[in-house]
C-alpha angles and dihedrals in degrees: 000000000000121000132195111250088214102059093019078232120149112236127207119014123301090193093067084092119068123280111298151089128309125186117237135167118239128216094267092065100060121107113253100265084054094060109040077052090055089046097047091052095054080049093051088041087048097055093038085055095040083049099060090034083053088061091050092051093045095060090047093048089052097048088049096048090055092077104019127252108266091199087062115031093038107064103230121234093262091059092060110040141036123289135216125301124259105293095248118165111016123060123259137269151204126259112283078230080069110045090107088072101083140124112274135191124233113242111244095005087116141002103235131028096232087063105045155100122245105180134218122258095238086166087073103033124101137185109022106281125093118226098239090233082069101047115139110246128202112174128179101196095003132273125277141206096230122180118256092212094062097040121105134187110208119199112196142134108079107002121107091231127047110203140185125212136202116201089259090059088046091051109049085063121113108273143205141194130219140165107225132160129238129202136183109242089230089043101137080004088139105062086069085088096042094261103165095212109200106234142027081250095064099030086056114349089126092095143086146177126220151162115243129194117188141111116283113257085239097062094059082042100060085045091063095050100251114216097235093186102057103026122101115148135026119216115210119199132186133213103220113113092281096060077223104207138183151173124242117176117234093252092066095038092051089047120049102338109137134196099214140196103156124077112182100339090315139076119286110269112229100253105066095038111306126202089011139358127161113253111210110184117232099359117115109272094252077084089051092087112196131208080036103213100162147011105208119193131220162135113247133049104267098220092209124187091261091059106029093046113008119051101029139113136235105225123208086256095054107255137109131263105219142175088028104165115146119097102218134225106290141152135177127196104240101190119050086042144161104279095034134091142216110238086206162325120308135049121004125175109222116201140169149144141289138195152136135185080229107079130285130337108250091175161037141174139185137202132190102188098056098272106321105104115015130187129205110259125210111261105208119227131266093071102174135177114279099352146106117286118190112226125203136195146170124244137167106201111210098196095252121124108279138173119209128207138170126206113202115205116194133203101267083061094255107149114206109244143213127266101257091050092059086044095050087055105031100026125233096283102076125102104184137076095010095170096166133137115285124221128191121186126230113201126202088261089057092246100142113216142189107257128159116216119196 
């Protein structure tokens, strides 16, 4: 991969190799001059862009002069009279102006509501976290309001001592808070099959981003008196009407596994897991098991329905891919975005999200013709481990057709590929863990569509 010293932007395409890792410096490794150049060209591009946008503007001010602005030359009614009284006892809710931005279900995804997807608005979200209203479901038998005070939480198999804990032992341990993503394993999982679904909320609107307080699983682990030379795996199971189960290996358990309660300063809600659900960094959210009732340990993998039958993929040579867990490097531009369209012609901010199970995301880069040409996007602070990082860029949209792309690079040097790369190596007939490049097409008229571009 080349890059202009100028701009520090990679030209041509990384990903026309296979799937793998490249080495690329980052911004931060350039020498000082380096840097102050790359700085003065996104100022010259950004007065340039403000520029034209300023034309644009300028029509608009001086249609608008012609007859006067009422809302600002009229005082509104809430200007002149008394508001509404502090909002006590009841919580708390968005504006009525916003009630269009809500979770929605996709028709025909599934046959019964308790056994269904409603996916997160990631069009109208900003920052990384996810407000927990809006937070993406998927439930296999529903999602229940249980009461803490009956819930228990049960650790057995080899450990010296079984336990049983209520939600105040669980809580008077000693606790820890954390911002991780989770992501549905079939999240993007149609366009596999080259299903143009028609907006970001539905592509990859099976993620979130939170913030979860709890105790680490090690911690109640090492209470029990784990025995560290004959475990190797931890099974979770829920107590919702599935028994969801699943197997997570000792290494993870022992690293950044969390029993948690808290969800973005607040209990969890139910449906995502009240008054307990596991919380596994990085591993697609199917692991995440909700309505947590008991920590089994063992020795051997449990090969439970959910991951012998359920959650795997067919490869071109016949057999199944099992035991898939981590969530890949992968990252969507989430304005501009399919659905949406440009009111006209001038500077745009595009902007979208990041992530991988893997560790932190060190890069992002955008293109506007469909992969030819990419430019390094602004990654905004926090970047944390295993969780969502909002990227920015600046663009001036000519009117003219475009296709726009983002390529997320994490820390361990993975680069996100294109579609036809993950087809060359697991076939067409997969559903789960599509982390390839998304592309959303901008016609002349400004109208942005879901397009795939090999």
């Amino acid at each position: 991969m080349s890059v202009n010293p100028e701009l520090n932007v990679p030209v041509g395409n990384s990903l026309d190799q296979p799937i793998g890792r490249v080495v690329a410096a980052p911004e931060n490794h350039l020498s000082a001059d380096g840097l102050e150049t790359a700085r003065k060209a996104r100022r010259s591009f950004m007065g340039k862009a403000l520029a034209m946008g300023a034309g644009v503007a300028a029509s608009s001010q001086a249609a608008m002069a012609a007859t006067g602005e009422r809302a600002i030359l009229e005082l509104p009614e809430h200007t002149k009279g008394l508001g509404q009284g502090v909002t006590a006892s009841k919580y708390g809710m968005p504006s009525k102006w916003e009630g269009n931005l809500q979770r929605r279900e996709s028709p025909g995804l599934t046959r019964v509501p308790q056994a269904s997807v409603s996916f997160c608005p990631l069009q109208g979200l900003f920052g990384i976290i996810t407000p927990s209203g809006l937070h993406f479901e998927r439930h296999h038998q529903g999602w229940w309001d249980i009461d803490p005070s009956q819930h228990r939480l049960m650790i057995n198999g080899l450990v010296k001592r079984e336990r049983v804990f209520t939600m105040d032992d669980l809580m008077r341990l000693p606790s820890v808070s954390r911002i991780h993503f989770i992501e549905c394993g079939a999240n993007t999982g149609p366009e596999w099959g080259n299903v143009a679904l028609p907006t970001v909320q539905y592509t990859h609107g099976m993620i979130s981003c939170s913030e979860y307080t709890g105790v680490m699983l090690s911690t109640v682990l090492e209470m029990c008196g784990i025995d560290k030379k004959a475990a190797k795996f931890v099974l979770a199971e829920g107590a919702d009407g599935s028994s969801m189960t699943r197997t997570i290996s000792m290494e993870r358990a022992m690293d950044d596994v969390m029993i948690a309660w808290g969800m973005n300063g607040e209990m969890l809600r139910p449906e995502n897991g009240y008054p307990l659900r596991l919380v596994v960094p990085g591993v697609q959210g199917v692991s995440w098991v909700k309505y947590l009732r008991r920590i089994e340990v063992g020795d051997k993998p449990w090969a439970a329905k959910d991951e012998a039958v359920h959650y795997i993929d067919l490869q071109p040579d016949g057999q199944h891919r099992q035991y898939t867990s981590i969530q890949e490097c992968k990252s969507v531009i989430t304005t501009p975005s399919a659905g949406q369209t440009l009111l006209d012609k001038g500077y745009y901010n595009v902007t979208g999200l990041a992530w991988s199970g893997r560790g932190p995301i060190k890069r992002v880069d955008v293109s506007v013709d469909g992969g030819r040409n990419w430019r390094t996007a602004r990654l905004e602070g926090p970047v944390q481990n295993k969780a969502l990082t909002r990227f920015n860029i600046d663009w001036v949209w000519d009117g003219k057709p475009a296709i726009l792309q983002s390529r997320a690079i994490d820390s361990t040097g993975y680069v996100q590929p294109k579609i036809n790369q993950l087809r060359a190596v697991r076939g067409t007939r997969s559903i789960y863990h599509n982390n390839a490049i998304q592309s959303w097409k901008v016609s002349e008229n400004g109208e942005v569509s879901n397009v795939q571009v090999y």
